[in-house]
N, C-alpha and C positions, 0 to 999 in steps of 0.2 A: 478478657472477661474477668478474670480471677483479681486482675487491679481494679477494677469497676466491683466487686464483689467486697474486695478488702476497705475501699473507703465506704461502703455502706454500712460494713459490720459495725461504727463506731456507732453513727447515729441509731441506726438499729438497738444496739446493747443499750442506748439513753433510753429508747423508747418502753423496752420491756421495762427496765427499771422507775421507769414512771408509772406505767400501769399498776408494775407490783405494787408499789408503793399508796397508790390509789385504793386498789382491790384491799389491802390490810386494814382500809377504814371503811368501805359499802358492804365488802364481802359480797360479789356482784356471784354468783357463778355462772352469771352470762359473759361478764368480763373475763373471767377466768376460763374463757374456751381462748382468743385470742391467745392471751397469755403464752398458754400452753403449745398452740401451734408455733408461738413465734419464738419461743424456747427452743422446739425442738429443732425450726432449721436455724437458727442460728447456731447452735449447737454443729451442726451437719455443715456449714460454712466456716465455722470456723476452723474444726479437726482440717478440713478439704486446705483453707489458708493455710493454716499453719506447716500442711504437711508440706506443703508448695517452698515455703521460704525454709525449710527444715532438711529436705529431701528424705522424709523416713520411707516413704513406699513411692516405689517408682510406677507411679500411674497417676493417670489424668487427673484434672481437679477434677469434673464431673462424676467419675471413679467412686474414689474416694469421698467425698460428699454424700451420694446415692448410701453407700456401705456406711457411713457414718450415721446418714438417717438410719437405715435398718436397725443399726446396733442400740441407736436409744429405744426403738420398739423394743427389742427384744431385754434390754434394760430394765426398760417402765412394765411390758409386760410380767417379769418376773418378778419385779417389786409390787405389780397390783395383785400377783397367785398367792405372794408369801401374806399380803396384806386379807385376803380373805380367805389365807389356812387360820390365818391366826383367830378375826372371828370365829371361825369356825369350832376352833378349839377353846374360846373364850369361855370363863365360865357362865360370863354372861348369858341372860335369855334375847332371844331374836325376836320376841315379843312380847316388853318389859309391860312388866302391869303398871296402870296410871294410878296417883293417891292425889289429893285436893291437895292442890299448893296453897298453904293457908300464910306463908310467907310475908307477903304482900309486895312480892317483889314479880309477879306475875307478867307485867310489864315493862318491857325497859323504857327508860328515860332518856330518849332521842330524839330528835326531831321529827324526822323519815321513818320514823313509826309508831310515834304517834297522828303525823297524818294519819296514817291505816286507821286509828282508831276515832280520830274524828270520823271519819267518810263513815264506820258503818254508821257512827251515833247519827249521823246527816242524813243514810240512807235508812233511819229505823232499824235495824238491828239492836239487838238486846242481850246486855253481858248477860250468860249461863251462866258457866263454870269457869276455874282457871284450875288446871291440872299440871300434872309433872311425873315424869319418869325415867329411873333413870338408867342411863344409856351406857354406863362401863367410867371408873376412874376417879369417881364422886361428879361426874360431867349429869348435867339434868336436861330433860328437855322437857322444855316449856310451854304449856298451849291453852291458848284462852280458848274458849270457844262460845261464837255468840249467834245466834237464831233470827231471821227473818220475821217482821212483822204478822204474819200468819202464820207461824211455825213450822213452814214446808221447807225451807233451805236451812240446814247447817252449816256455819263456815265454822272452819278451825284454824285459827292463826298460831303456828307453832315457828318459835324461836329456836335455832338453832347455833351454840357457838363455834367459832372458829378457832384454831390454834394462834391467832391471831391476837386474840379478843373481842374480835369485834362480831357480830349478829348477822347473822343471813335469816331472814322471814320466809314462810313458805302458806303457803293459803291450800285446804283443801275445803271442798263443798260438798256436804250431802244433801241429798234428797231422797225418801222412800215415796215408791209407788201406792197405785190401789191393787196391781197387778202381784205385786209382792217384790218385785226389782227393787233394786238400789242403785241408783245414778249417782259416783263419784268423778269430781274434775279436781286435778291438782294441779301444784306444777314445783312439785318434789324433784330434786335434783340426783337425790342418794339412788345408787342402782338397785334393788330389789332380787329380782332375778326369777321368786317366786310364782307361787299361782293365788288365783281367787275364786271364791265362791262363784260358784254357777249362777248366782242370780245378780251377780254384780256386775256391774256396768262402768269402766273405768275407765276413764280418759286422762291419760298425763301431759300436760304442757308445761316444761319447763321452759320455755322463751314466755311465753305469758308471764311476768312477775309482778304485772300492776293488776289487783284485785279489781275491780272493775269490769273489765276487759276477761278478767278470769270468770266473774260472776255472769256476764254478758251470754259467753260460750258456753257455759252448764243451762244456762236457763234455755238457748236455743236448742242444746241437744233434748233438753223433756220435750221440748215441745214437735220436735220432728220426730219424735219414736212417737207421737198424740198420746204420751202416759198425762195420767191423772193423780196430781201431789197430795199427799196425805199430809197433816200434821206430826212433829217428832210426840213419841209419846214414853218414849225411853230418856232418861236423864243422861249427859255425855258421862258421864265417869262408867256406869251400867253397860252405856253401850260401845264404850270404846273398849272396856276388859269383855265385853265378849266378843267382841272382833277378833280382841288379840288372842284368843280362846280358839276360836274357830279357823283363826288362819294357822295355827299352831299346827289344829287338826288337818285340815285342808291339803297343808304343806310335806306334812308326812305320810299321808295316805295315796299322794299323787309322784311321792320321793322326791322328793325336796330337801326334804330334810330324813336321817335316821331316824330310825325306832330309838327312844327311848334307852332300851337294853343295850345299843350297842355305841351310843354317845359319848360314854367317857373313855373308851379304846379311839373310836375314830375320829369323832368330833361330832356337831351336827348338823353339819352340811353335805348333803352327796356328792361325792364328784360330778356327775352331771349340775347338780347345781351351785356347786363352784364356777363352773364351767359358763353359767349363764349370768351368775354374776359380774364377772371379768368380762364377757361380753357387754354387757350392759354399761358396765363402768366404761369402755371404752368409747362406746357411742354418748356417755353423759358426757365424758371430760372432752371431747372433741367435735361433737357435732351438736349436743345438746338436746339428744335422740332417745326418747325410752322407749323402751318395746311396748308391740303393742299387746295388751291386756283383752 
């Protein structure tokens, strides 16, 4: 088995490497669940090979394999704790206020996204706003946002970069009711961890990444709760900083986040919600799974 194992690991190691090499230019992070699994057992086959033709520990390849997967968890796990103490402690806010991108660099200039923006202009949608905030490093994040022909659906197209370079898109949709709810569908990929307003209604689909298909699944969830859409009558810049306002609050009151007072001793994340974020991150980078809301 272990000879049948070692002539796979070559073609295997080509194959991650073509993906990676792929993923640096879509910036898929649906590709990038693959990736990461075939990382890690190859990873787990290899240490198991090597130790076979090495003889460092005398035990089975299967052994050794099993315990080599373990050891990248517990690896990766304490590289994603250290990666959201550090949020944590960042001076950064967890929710950056938006200002007008008056730039005019609001969109990137690509192919594969500007399809996205043909489709709404085809499906009637109407540029808003284009907004920006930013996110830690002089790093911006980018978001148009433009409105349905009757003003009942919000989408927000937010750009996101990679260490790469290169864009990953992410599409969220509102809608407010006459009931007073707020029906959100997205398909954000970044772990959260946090809470939401009582009256929000959230649905995360990160395998959904073609807008369409996303706007498809927001329209049927209004319509099986029988809510009745209202027009936006808040402008996006107004109503996204009081989102970010209210989740602020929201977060800390339900301990999510610290008080205030004790923020620059600890940081502003609770341990519990450290705790959920790590959870979180592990179901996005592996199953491509958010909790549900």
């Amino acid at each position: 088995m272990s000879e049948v194992i070692t002539i796979v690991l070559a073609p295997a190691a080509a194959l991650l490497l073509a993906l990676f090499y792929i993923n640096l230019r879509v910036a898929s992070p649906m590709l990038a669940i693959p990736i990461r699994w075939l990382r890690w057992l190859l990873f787990a086959l290899f240490v198991a090979s090597a130790n076979e033709q090495f003889g460092w520990i005398d035990r089975p390849f299967w052994v050794v394999a099993v315990s080599a997967f373990l050891l990248w968890f517990v690896l990766e796990s304490g590289f994603n704790w250290l990666r959201v103490s550090a949020i944590s402690l960042s001076p950064l806010p967890l929710f950056p206020k938006f200002v007008a991108n008056t730039g005019g660099d609001e969109w990137p200039v690509q192919e594969r996204l500007l399809r996205v923006r043909d489709w709404l202009r085809d499906n009637r949608f109407t540029a808003t706003q284009a907004l920006k905030a930013e996110v830690g490093g002089g790093i911006w994040l980018r978001v148009s946002i433009y409105q349905s022909h009757d003003n009942t659906v919000r989408a927000q197209v937010a750009f996101l970069p990679q260490d790469s370079g290169a864009i990953t898109v992410c599409f969220s949709l509102s809608t407010e009711t006459q009931s007073g709810r707020r029906y959100v569908t997205d398909n954000f990929f970044l772990p959260f961890g946090g809470f939401y307003p009582e009256s929000w209604f959230l649905a995360r689909s990160p395998w959904r990444r073609s807008l369409p298909r996303l706007l498809a699944h927001h329209l049927q969830r209004i319509q099986r709760a029988e809510e009745v859409a209202v027009p936006w009558e808040t402008t996006p810049i107004d109503d996204l900083n009081r989102q970010q306002q209210m989740m602020e609050q929201v977060n800390t009151e339900l301990g999510f986040l610290l008080p205030h007072a004790e923020r620059e001793e600890h940081g502003k994340i609770t341990p519990e919600g450290r705790f959920r974020i790590w959870q979180e991150a592990w179901l996005l980078d592996y199953f491509g799974r958010a909790r549900h809301y």
